[in-house]
NUBA-779388 format. One line per field, with one value per atom (N, C-alpha, C): atom name; x, y, z. Coordinates in pm, 1 decimal, decimal comma, padded with zeros to 6 digits. Each point is the difference from the previous one (the first is absolute). Last residue first. Example, Ala and Ser with C-alpha at 12.3 -4.5 7.8 and 13.67 -1.06 7.14 Angstrom:
<kenus>
site: N | CA | C | N | CA | C
east: 01285,0 | 00082,0 | -00077,0 | 00029,0 | -00089,0 | 00090,0
north: -00225,0 | 00119,0 | 00109,0 | -00572,0 | 00119,0 | 00120,0
up: 00708,0 | 00006,0 | 00073,0 | -00007,0 | 00000,0 | 00000,0
</kenus>
This chain:
<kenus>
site: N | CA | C | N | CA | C | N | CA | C | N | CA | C | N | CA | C | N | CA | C | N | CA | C | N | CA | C | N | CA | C | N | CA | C | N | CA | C | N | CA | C | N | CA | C | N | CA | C | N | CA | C | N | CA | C | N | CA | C | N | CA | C | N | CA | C | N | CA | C | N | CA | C | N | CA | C | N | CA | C | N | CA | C | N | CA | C | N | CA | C | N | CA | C | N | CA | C | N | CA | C | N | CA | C | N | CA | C | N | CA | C | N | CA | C | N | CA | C | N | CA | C | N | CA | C | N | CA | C | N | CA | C | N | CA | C | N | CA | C | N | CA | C | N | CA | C | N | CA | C | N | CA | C | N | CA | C | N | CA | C | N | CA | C | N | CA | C | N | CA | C | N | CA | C | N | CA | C | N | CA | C | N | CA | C | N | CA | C | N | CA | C | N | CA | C | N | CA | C | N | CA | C | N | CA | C | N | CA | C | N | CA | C | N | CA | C | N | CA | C | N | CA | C | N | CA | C | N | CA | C | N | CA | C | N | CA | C | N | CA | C | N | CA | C | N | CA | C | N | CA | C | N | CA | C | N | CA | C | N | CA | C | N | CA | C | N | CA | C | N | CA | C | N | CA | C | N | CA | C | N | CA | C | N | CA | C | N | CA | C | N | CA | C | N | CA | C | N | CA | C | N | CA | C | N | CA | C | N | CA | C | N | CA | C | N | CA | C | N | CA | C | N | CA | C | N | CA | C | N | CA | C | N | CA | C | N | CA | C | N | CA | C | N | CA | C | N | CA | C | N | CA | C | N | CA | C | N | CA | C | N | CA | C | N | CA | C | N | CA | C | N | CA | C | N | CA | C | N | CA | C | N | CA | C | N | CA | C | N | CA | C | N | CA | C | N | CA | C | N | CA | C | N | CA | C | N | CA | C | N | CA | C | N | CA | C | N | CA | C | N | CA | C | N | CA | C | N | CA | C | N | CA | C | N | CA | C | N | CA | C | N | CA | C | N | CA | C | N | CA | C | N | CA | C | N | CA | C | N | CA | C | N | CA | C | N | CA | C | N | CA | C | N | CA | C | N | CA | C | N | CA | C | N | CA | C | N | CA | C | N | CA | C | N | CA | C | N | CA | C | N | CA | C | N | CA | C | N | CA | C | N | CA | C | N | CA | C | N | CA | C | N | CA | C | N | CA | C | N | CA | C | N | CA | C | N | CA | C | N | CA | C | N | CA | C | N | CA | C
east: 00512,7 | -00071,6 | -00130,2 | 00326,5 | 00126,0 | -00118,0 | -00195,2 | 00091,7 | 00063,0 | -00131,9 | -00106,2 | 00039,8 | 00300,1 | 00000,5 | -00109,4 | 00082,9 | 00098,6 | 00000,1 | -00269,4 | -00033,7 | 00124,7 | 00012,7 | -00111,6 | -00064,2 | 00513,3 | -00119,3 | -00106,2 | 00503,7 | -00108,7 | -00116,7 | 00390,2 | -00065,6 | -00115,2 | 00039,2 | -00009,2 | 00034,4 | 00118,3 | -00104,1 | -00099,9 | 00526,0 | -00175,4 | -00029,4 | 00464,5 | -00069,9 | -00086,5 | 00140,4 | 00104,1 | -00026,4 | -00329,9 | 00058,5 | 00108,1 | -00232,6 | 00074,8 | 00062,1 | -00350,4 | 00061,5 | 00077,4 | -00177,4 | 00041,3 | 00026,8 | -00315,1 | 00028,0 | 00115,6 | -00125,1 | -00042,6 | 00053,8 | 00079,1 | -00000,7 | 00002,3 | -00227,4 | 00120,9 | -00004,8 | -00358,6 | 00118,8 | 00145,5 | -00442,2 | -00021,0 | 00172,1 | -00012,8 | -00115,6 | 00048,6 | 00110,6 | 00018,3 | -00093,9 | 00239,0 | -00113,8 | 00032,9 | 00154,2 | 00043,7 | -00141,7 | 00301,6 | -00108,3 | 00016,9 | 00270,9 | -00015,4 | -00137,0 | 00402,0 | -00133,6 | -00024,9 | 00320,2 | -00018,9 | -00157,6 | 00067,8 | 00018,4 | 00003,8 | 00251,3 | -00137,0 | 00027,1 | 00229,8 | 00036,4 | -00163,1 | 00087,4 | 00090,5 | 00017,0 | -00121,4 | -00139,5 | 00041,2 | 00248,4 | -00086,0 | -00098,8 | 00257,2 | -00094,3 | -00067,7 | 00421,7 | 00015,1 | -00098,2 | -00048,7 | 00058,5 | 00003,2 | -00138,6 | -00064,4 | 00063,6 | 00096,1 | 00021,2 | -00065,0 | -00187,1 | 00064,5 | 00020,2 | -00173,1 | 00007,8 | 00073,6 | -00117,9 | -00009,3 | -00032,0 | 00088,9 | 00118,5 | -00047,0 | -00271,0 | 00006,6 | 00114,2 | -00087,3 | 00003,9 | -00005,4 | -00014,8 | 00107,8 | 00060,9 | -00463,2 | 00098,1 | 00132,7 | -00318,9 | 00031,4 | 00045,1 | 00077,3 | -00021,7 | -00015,2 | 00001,3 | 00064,0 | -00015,9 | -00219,5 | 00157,0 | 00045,7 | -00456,5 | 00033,4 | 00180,7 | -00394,0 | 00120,0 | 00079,1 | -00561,8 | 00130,6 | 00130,4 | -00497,6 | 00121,0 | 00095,7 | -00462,4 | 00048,1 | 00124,0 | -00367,0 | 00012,8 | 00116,1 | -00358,2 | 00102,4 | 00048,9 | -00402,5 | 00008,3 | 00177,6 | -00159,6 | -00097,1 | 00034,9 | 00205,8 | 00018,2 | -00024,0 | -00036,7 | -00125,8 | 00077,8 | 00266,7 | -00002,3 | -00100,6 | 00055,2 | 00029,1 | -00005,9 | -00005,6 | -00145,3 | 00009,9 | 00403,3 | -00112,2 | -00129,6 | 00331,1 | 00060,8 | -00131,3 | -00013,9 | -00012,5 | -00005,3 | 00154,3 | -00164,1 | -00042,5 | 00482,4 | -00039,8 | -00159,1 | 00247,5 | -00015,4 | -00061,9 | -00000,2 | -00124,4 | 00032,3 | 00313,7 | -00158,7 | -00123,1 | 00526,1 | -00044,3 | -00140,8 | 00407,1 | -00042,1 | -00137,1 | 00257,9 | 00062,9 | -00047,6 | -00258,4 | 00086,7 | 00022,5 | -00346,4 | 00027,3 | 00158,3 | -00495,4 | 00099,6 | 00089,2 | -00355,7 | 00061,6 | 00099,8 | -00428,3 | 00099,6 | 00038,7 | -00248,7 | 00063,9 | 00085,9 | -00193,6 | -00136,4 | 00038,9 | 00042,0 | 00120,5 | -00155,7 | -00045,0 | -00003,1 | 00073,0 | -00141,4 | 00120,2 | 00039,9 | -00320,6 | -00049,4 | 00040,2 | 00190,9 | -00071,4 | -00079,1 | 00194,1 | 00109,4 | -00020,1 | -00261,9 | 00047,8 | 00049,2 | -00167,4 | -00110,4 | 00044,8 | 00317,5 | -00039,5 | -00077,7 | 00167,6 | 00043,0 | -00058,2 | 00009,1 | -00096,3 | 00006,7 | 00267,5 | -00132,0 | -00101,1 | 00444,1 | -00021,9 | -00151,7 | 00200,6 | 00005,9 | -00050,4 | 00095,1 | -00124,6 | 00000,8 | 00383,2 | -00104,1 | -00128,2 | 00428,2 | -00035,7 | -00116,5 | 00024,5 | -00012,1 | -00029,9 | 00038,2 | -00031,7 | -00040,7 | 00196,0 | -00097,2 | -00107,1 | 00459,9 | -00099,0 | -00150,4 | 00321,2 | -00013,3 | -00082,4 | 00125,9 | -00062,5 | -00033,7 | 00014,7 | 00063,9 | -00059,2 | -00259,1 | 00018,7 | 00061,5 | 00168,3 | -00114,4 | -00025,2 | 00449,7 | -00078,5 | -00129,6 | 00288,7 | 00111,6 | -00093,1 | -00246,4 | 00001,4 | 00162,0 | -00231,2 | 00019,2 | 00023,9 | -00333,5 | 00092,8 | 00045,4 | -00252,8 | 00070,5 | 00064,8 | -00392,5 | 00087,6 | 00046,2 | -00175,6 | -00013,4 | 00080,3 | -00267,2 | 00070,1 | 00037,9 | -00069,1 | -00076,9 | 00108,9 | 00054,0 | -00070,8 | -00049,8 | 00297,1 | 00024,1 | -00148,0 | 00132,6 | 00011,4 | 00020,6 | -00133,1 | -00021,9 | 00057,5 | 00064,5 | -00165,4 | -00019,3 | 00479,0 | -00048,3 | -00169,2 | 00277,5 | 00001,8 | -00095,2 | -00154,7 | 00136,9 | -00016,1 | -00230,2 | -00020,5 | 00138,1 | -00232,2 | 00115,6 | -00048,3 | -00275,7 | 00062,4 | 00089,6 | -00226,0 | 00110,5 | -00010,9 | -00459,6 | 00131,3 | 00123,8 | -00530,8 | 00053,2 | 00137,4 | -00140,0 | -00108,3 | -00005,2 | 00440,2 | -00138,2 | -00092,5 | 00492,5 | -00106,3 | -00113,0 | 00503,5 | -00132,9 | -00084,3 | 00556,2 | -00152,0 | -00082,5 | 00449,2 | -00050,1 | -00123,7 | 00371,4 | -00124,3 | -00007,6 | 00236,2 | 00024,3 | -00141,8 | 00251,3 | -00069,6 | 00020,1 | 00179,1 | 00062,8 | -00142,8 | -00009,6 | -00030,1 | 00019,6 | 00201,0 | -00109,2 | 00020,4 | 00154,8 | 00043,2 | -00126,8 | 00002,1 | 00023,1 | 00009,0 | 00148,6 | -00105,2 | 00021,9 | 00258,9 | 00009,1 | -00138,4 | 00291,8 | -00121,5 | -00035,1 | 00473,2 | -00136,8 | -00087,4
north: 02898,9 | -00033,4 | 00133,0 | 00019,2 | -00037,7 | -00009,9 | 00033,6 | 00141,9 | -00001,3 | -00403,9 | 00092,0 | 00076,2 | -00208,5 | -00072,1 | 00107,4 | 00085,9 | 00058,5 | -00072,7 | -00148,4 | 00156,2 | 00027,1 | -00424,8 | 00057,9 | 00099,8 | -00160,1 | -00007,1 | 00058,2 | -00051,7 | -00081,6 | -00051,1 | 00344,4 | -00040,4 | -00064,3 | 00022,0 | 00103,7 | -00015,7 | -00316,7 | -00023,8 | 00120,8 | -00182,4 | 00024,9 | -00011,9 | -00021,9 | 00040,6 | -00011,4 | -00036,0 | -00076,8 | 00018,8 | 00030,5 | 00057,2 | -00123,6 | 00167,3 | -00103,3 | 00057,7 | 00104,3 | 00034,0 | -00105,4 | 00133,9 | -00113,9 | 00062,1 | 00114,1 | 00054,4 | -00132,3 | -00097,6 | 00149,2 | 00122,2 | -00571,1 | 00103,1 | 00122,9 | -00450,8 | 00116,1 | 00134,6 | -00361,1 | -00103,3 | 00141,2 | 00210,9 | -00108,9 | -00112,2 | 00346,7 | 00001,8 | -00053,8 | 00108,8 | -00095,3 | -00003,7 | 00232,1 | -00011,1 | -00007,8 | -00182,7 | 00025,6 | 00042,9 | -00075,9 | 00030,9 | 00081,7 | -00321,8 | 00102,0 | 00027,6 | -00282,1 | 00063,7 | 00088,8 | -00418,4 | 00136,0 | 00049,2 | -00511,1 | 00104,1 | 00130,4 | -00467,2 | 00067,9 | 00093,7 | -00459,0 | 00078,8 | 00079,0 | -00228,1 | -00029,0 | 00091,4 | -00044,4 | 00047,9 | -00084,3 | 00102,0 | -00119,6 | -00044,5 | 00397,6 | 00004,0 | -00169,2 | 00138,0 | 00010,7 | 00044,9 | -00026,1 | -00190,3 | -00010,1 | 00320,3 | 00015,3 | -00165,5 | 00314,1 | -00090,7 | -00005,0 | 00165,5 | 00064,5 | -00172,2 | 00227,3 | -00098,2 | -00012,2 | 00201,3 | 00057,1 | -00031,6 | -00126,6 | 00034,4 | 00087,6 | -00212,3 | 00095,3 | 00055,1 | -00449,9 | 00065,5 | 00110,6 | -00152,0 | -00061,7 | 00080,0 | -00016,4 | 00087,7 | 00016,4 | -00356,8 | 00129,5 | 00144,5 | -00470,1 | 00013,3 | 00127,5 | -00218,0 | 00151,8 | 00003,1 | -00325,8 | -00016,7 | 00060,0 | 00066,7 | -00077,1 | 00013,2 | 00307,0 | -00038,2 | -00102,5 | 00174,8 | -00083,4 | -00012,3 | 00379,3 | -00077,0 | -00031,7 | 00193,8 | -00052,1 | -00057,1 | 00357,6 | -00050,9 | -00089,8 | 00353,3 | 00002,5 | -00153,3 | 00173,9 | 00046,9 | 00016,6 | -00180,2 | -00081,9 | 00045,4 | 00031,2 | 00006,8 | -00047,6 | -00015,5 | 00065,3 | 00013,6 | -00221,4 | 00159,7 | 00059,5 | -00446,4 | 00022,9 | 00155,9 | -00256,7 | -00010,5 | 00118,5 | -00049,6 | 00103,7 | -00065,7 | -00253,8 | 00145,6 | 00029,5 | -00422,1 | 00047,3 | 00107,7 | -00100,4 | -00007,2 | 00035,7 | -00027,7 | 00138,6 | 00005,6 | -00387,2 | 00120,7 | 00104,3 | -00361,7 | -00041,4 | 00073,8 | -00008,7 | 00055,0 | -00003,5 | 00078,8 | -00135,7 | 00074,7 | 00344,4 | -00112,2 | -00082,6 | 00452,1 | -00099,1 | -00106,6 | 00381,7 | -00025,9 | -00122,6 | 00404,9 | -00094,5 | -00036,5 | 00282,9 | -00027,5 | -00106,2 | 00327,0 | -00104,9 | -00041,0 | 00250,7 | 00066,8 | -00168,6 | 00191,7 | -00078,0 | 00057,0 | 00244,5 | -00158,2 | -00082,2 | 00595,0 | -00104,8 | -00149,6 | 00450,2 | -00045,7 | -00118,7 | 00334,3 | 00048,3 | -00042,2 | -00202,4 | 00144,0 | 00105,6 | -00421,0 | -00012,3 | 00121,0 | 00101,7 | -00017,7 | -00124,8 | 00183,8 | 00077,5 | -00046,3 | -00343,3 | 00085,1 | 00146,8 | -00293,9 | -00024,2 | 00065,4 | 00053,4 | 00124,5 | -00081,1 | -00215,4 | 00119,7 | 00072,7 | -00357,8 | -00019,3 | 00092,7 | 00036,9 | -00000,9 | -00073,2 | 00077,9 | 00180,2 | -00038,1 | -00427,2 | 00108,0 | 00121,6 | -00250,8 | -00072,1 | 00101,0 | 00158,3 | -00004,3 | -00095,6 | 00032,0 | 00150,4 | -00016,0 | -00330,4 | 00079,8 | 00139,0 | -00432,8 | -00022,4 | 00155,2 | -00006,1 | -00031,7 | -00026,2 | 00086,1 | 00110,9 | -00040,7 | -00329,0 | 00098,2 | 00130,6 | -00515,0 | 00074,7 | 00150,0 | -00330,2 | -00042,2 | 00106,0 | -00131,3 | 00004,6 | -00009,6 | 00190,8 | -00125,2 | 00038,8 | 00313,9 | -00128,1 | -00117,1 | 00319,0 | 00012,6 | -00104,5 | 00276,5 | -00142,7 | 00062,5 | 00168,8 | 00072,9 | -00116,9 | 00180,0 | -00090,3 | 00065,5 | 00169,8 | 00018,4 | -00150,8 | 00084,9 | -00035,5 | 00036,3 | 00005,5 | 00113,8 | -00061,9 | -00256,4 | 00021,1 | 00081,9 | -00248,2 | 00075,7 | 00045,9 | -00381,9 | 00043,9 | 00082,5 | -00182,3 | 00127,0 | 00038,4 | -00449,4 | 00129,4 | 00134,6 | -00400,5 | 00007,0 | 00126,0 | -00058,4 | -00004,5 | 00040,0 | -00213,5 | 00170,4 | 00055,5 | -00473,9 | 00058,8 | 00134,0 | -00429,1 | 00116,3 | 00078,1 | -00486,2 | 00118,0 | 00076,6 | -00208,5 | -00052,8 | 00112,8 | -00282,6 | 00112,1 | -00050,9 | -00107,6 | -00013,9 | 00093,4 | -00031,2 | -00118,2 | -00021,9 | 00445,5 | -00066,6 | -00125,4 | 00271,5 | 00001,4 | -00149,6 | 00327,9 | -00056,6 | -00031,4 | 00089,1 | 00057,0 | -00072,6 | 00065,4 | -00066,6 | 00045,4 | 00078,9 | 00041,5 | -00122,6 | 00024,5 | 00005,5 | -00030,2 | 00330,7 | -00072,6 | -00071,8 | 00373,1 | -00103,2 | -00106,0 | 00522,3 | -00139,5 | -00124,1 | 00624,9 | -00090,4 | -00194,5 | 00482,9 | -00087,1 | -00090,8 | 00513,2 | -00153,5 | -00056,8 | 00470,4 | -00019,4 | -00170,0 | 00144,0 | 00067,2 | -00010,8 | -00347,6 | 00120,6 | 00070,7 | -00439,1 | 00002,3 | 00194,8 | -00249,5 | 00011,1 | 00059,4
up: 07351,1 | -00164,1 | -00101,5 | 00445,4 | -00177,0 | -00061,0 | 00414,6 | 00022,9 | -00128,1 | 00201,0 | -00078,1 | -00044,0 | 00176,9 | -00092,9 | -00031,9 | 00397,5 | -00082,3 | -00137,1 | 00341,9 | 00013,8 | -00132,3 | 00117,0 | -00051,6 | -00022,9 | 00099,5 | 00084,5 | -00153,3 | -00000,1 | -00051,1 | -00012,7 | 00222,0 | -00141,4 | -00106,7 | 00470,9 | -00034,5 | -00126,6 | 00307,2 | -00075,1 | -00073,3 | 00302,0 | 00020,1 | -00129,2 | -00142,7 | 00179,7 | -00016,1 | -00395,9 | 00034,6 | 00164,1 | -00451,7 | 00143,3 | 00036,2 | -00480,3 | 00046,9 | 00173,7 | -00453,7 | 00092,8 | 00109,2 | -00579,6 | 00169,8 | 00088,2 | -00527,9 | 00141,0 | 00066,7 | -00431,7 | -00015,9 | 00159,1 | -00253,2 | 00083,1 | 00004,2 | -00322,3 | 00036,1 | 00110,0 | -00154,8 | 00022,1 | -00025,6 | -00016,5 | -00108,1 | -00021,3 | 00371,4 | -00141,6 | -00109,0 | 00591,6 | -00150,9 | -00094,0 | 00476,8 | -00053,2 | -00102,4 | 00523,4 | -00163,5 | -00078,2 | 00497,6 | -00039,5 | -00138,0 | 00445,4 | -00155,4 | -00024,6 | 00397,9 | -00020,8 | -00161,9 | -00023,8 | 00098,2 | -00003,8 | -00026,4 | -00058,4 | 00070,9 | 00119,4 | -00004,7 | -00115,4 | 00216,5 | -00108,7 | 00008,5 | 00474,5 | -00147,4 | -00098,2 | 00498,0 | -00095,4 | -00176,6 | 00469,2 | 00005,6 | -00118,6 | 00104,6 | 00091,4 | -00027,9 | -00180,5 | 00068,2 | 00127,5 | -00496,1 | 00084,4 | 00154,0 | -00426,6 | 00187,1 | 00080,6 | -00473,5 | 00064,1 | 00160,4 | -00478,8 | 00097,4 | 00076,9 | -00545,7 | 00126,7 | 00068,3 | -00465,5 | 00126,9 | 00182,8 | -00561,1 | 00066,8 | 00111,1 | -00317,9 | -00001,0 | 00140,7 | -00092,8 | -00086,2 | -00047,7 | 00462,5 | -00062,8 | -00186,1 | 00239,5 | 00062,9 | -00068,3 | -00173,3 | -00041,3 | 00093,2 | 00158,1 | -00142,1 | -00079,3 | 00462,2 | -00023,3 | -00157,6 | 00208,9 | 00021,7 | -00036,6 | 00106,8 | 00067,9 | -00027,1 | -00114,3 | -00085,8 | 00114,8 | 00017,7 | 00020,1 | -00084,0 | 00076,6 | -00112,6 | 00080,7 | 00004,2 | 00066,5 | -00031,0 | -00119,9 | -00058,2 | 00089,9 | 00140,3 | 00009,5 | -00061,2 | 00182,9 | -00116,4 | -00028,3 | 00384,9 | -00128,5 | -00115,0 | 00512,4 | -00157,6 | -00093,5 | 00487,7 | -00025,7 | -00184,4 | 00363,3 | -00036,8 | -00086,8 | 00120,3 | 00111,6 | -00009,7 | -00396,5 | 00053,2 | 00171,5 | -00268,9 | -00031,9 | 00008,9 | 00187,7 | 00033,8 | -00111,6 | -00045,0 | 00095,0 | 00053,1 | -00412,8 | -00016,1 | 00122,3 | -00049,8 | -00079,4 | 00041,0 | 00144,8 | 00084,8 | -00065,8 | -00244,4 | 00114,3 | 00106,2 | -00390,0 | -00043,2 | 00121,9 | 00095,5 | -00051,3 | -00084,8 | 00082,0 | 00105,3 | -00115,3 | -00112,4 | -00007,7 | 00170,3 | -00247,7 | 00096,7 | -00046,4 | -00199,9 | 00003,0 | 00090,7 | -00131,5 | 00075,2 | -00008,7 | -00352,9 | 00047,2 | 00075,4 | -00251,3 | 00094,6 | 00015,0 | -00441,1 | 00065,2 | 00158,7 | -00375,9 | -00047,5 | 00107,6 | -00013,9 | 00023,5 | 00018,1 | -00066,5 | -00078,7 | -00017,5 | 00330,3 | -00091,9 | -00107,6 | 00317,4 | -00021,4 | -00115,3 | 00302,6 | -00162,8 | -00052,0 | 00443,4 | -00120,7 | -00127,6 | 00347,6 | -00091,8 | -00069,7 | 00243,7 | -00065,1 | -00029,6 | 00274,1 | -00129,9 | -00083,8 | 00446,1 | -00140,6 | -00076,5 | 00376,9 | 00028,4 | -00091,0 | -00016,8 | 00026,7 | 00002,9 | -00025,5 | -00169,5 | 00015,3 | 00434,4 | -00088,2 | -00124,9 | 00292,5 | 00021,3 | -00072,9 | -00071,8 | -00036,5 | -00008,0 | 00232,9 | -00143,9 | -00037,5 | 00458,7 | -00046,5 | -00175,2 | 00371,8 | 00047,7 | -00061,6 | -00191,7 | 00044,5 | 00064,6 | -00119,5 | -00152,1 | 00026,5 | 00386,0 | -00066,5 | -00143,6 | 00287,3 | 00065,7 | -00107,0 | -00208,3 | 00110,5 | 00020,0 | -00301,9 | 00168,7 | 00124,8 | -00510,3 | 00023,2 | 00197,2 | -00304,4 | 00054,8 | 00023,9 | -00231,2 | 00030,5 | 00066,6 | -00376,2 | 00155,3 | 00064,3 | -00478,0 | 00024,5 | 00166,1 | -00441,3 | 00161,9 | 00037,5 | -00467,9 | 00041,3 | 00149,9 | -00405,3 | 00113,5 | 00034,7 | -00468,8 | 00079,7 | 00119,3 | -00498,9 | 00082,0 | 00148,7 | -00483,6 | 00147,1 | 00038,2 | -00403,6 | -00004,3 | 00103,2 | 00119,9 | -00067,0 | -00086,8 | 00451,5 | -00022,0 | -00158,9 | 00209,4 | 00088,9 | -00060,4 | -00224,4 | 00010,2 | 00107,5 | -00112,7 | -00130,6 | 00034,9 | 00311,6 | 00061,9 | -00163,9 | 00153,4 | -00013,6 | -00011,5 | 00298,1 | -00094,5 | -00007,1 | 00200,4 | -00043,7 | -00060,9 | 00407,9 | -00086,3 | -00087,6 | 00502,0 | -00074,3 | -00177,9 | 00231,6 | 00088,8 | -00105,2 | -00082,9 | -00012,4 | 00074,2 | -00067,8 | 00093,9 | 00012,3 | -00105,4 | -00041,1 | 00040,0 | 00101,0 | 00052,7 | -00060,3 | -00206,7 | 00083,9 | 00063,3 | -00221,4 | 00047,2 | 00057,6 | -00400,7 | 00128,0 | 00020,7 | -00418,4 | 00042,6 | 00179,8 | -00384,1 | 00075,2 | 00043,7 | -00350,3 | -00029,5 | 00109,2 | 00034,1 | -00044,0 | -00018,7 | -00067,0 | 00115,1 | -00061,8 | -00216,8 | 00043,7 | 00093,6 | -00047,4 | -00020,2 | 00027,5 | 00114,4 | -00194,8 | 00038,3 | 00485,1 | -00119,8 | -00125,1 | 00280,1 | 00036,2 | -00128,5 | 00260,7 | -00084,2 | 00034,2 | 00125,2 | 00047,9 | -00109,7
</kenus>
């Protein structure tokens, strides 16, 4: 697993832009940019929906405050749930990121089996702070979301 000091793997992800999905690699997002990262196991479900999403909603305006150019959620589901789910959650200021086939979950060795909810290959819950494409802060919950919550990411930068 991808652990502090290491860089972050060269992957390309998707976004939503105003023409429909398009790529962007981990290189354009985080490389010279201070950036928070929080991945979720799904878009939608109860708890990402209910709690982690919303906390890095309502924290945003500190936590660029701190100097951070980038907050970014990202989950292993399509680009047209990621776009959905943060229109649905008021997350404008929140950067949207599809790793559809685990690609860079995968590459940073922090991807969880959920076969057994129907779900397939996810990412664990985490929350990362990155400067300039290397990890400075992770937190990685293996329960809930207290690690990785927004209150406790501020709290590192």
């Amino acid at each position: 697993m991808i652990g502090i000091g290491d860089a972050l793997p060269n992957v390309t992800l998707k976004v939503m832009g105003k023409d429909g999905p398009q790529d962007i690699s981990t290189d354009d997002i985080f490389s010279g940019k201070k950036v928070v990262l929080f991945a979720v196991p799904g878009a939608f479900t109860p708890t990402c929906s209910a709690a982690h999403l919303p906390g890095f909603v309502v924290q945003a305006d500190d936590i660029k405050s701190k100097g951070v150019d980038t907050i970014a959620c990202m989950s292993v589901n399509d680009v047209f749930v990621m776009d959905a789910w943060g229109k649905a959650q008021n997350a404008d200021e929140i950067m949207m990121l599809a790793d559809g086939n685990a690609d860079f979950t995968e590459a940073m060795g922090i991807e969880m089996d959920a076969t057994g909810f129907g779900m397939g290959v996810r990412s664990k819950r985490f929350a990362m702070i990155v400067d300039d494409g290397v990890v400075k802060a992770l937190e990685v919950d293996e329960k809930g979301f207290e690690k990785s919550s927004a209150e406790n990411i501020l709290s590192k930068l």
